[in-house]
N, C-alpha and C positions, 0 to 999 in steps of 0.2 A: 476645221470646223471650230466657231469660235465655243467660249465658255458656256454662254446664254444657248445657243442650239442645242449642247451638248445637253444642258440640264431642262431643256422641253422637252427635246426628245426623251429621255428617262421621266419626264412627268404623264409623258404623253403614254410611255408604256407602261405607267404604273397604273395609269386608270383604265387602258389596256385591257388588263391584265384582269382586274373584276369578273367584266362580264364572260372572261374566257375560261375561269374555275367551275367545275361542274353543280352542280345542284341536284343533286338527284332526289332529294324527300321531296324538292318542289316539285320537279317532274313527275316524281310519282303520285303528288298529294291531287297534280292535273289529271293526271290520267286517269285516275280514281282505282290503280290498281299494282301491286305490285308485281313485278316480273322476276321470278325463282327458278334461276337454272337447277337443276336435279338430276339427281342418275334416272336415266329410261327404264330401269326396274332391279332395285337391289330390298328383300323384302327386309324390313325393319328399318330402312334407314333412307329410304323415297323409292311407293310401287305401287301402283293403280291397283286397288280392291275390284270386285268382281263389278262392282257397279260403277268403276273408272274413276274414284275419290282415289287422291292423293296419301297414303299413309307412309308415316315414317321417324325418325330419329330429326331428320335433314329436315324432309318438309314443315314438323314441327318450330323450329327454330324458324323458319320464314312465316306461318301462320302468327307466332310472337309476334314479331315483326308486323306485320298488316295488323295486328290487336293495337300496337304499340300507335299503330298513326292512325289508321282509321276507326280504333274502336271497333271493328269488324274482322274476325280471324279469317274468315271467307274470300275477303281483296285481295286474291293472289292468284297467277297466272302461273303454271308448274311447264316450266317448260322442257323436257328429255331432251339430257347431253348426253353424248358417250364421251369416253376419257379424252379423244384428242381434241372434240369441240370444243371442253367446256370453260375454259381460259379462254380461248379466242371470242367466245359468245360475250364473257365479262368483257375484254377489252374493246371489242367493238361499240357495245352499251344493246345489243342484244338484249340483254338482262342487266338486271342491277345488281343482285345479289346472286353469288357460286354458293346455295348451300348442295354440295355434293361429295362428300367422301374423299374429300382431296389434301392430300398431305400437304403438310407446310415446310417449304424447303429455303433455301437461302437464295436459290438461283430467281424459283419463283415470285420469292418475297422482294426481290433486288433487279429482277432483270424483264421482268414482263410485266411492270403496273401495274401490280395489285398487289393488296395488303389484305393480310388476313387480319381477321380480328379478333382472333382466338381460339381455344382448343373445347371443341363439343363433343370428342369422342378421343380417348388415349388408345391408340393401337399400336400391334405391332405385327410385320409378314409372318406367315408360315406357310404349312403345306397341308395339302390334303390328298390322301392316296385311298386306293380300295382296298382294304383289309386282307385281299389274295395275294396280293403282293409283297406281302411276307416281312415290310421294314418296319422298324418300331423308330424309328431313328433318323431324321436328316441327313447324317452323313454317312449312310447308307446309299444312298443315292448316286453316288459314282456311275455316270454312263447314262442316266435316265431322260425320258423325251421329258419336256415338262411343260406345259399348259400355261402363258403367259399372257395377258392384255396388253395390247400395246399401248404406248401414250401414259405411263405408270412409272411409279418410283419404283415397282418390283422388277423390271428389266436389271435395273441399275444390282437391288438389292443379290438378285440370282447372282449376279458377277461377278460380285464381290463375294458372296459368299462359298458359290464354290472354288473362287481363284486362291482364297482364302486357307481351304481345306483339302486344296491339291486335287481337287475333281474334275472329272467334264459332265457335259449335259449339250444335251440336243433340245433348243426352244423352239416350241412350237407357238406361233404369236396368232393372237387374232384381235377382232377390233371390239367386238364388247365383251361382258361378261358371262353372259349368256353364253356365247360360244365357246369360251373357256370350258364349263360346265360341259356342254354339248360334247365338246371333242374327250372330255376325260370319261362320258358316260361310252363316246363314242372308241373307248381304247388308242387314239391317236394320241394319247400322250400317258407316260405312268404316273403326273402326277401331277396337281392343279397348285400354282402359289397365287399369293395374295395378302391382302388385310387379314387377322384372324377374322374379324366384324364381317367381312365380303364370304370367309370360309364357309361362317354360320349360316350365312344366310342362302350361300348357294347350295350347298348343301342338301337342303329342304328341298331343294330342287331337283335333287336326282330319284331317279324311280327306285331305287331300292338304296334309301337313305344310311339303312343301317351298317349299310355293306363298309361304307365310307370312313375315315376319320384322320383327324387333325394329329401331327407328330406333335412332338413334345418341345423341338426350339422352337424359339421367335428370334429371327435376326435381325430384326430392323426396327428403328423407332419411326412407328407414325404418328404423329401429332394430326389428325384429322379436324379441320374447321371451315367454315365459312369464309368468303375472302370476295370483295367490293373492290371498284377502282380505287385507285392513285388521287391524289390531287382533289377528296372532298372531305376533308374532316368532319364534319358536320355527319353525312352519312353514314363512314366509320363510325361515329359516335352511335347511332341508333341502331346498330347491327350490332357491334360491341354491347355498348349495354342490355339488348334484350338478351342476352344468354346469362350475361352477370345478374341480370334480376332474377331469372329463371334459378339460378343458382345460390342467390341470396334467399330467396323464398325459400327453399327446401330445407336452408340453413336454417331460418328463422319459423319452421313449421309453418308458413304457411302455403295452402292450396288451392284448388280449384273449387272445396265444399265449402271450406272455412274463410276462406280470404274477406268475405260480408263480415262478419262475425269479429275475425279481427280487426276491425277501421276502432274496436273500443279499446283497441289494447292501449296499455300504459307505456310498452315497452319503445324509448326513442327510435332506434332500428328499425321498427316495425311502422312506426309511420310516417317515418320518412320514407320506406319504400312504399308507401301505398301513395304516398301524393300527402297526407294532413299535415304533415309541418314541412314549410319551406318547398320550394316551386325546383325541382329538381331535372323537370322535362325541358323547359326555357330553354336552357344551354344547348340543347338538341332541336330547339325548334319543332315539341313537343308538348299536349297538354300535361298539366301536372302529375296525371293519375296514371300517364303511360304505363305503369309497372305493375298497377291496379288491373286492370285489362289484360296485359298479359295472362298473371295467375288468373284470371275469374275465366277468359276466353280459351286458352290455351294450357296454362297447368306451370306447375314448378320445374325444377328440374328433374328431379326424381322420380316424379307420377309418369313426364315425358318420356323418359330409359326407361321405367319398368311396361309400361303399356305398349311401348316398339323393339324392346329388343331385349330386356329382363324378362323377369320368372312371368310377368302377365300375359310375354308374347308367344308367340314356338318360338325363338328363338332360345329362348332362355339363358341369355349371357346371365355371368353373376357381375356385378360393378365393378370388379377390380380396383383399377386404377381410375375408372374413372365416378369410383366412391368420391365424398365429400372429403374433402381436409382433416375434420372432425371424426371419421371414419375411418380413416387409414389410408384415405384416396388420394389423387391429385385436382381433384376438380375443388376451387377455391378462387371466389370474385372478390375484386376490389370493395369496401362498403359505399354506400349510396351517403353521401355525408358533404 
């Protein structure tokens, strides 16, 4: 093949190559709605209320999202995955957006086409047993049936941890969360693992709650976030920064009553995240005020944890780790600048 072929051809598949990059705010902004994979019912972090509204930690962050492009927190489609769906749904283009409870790992982050885009909840495994059963202790548990979901980084995590500590264990696996619950209420296993965040919530779920409770390790780190295809920056970019705004806002005091109130502030920080100085949405293929809308539709970050899974919910997590920077925490976004 001579030189000139050689170099049409590579011109030929550089322009290619354009129309074959995803687009997905366009598609979304056609469709006029956004499509939000979500756990099928985990409470505090995405679970249909009695009137079948979406509440949660998760669906929060996709509500952002739909504020952020349509000016409207309501443009979203919630659509229920369980654990082994809910990557296959993203990669398909099922959805646009995984917000659901899903750990961020190296394999997924490098081996299945998608990228996360950040950390909206710091967890880590544990366990939850009935109080009759007499352990105070994880590594007590030598020999015990244990209550697993399958399609989970806690498979992994059990393995390691009792291979660890010289134990065995009999897993007992099922396919959502729910039935985990189910089968620990139902004695078919002594003892349920998981996210603590997943602990809490199922929990509330058992008929006689109190019976219940959480050991004292965590053996695993889970980074839990949101996570978009491969191959659209652009995307990436308006999924990312809606949780960074959300989390600059709470930094910067502002919320969901005040956020009107402050467009008068003096302070730089503050209005460049509202949209008054400098056009910061552009880059994203976004009105200026995207960040604006978030807070006034949707809430900061901290209104969002305390009303789904803080002291405002039952749930009543305390923020730990996933406190502000300024706190003691780890939650801490880049500036809008």
């Amino acid at each position: 093949m001579t030189g000139k072929g050689t170099a049409a051809l590579l011109i030929a598949g550089t322009l290619m190559a354009g129309p074959l990059q995803a687009a997905t705010l366009d598609d979304v902004k056609q469709r006029g709605v956004l499509k939000c994979g979500v756990n099928s019912g985990l409470p505090g972090f995405s679970n249909p209320d009695a009137k079948g509204e979406w509440k949660g930690l998760d669906v929060d962050l996709c509500r952002g999202i739909a504020a952020a492009v349509f000016n409207d927190a309501g443009k979203v489609q919630f659509i229920p995955l369980n654990a082994k769906e809910r990557l296959t749904a993203l990669q398909s283009g099922e959805i646009d957006v995984l917000s659901r409870n899903t750990t961020w790992t190296s394999s997924r982050d490098t081996e299945l086409g998608v990228n996360f885009t950040g950390i909206n909840y710091y967890d880590g495994q544990g366990f939850l047993i009935n109080k009759s059963l007499g352990v105070t202790s994880a590594k007590e548990l030598d020999g015990a049936a244990i209550c697993i979901q399958s399609g989970t980084t806690t498979e992994l995590n059990v393995a390691d941890y009792f291979r660890r500590n010289g134990m065995g264990y009999s897993a007992v696996v099922f396919d959502t969360s729910e039935q985990t619950v189910q089968g620990l209420e139902a004695g078919r296993c002594d003892v349920l693992t998981s996210d603590l965040s997943q602990l809490y919530a199922l929990r509330i779920k058992l008929s006689k709650p109190d019976e219940a409770v959480a050991l004292p390790e965590v053996i695993s780190k889970e980074p839990l976030g949101p996570s978009v295809r491969q191959g659209d920056d652009q995307w990436f970019n308006v999924v990312k920064w809606t949780h960074f705004a959300m989390v600059n806002a709470e930094e910067l005091g502002i919320t969901k009553a005040n956020v009107d109130s402050m467009k008068s502030s003096e302070t730089p920080d503050v209005r460049r995240l509202l949209g008054l100085e400098a056009d910061f949405g552009k880059g994203m293929g976004l009105d200026k005020d995207w960040a604006y809308r978030i807070i006034k539709l949707v809430g900061n970050y901290g209104e969002v944890f305390d009303a789904n899974v803080g002291q405002g919910s039952p749930l009543k997590i305390d923020r730990g780790l996933n406190a502000l920077w300024t706190e003691g925490g780890l939650q801490y976004a880049p500036p809008v600048r």
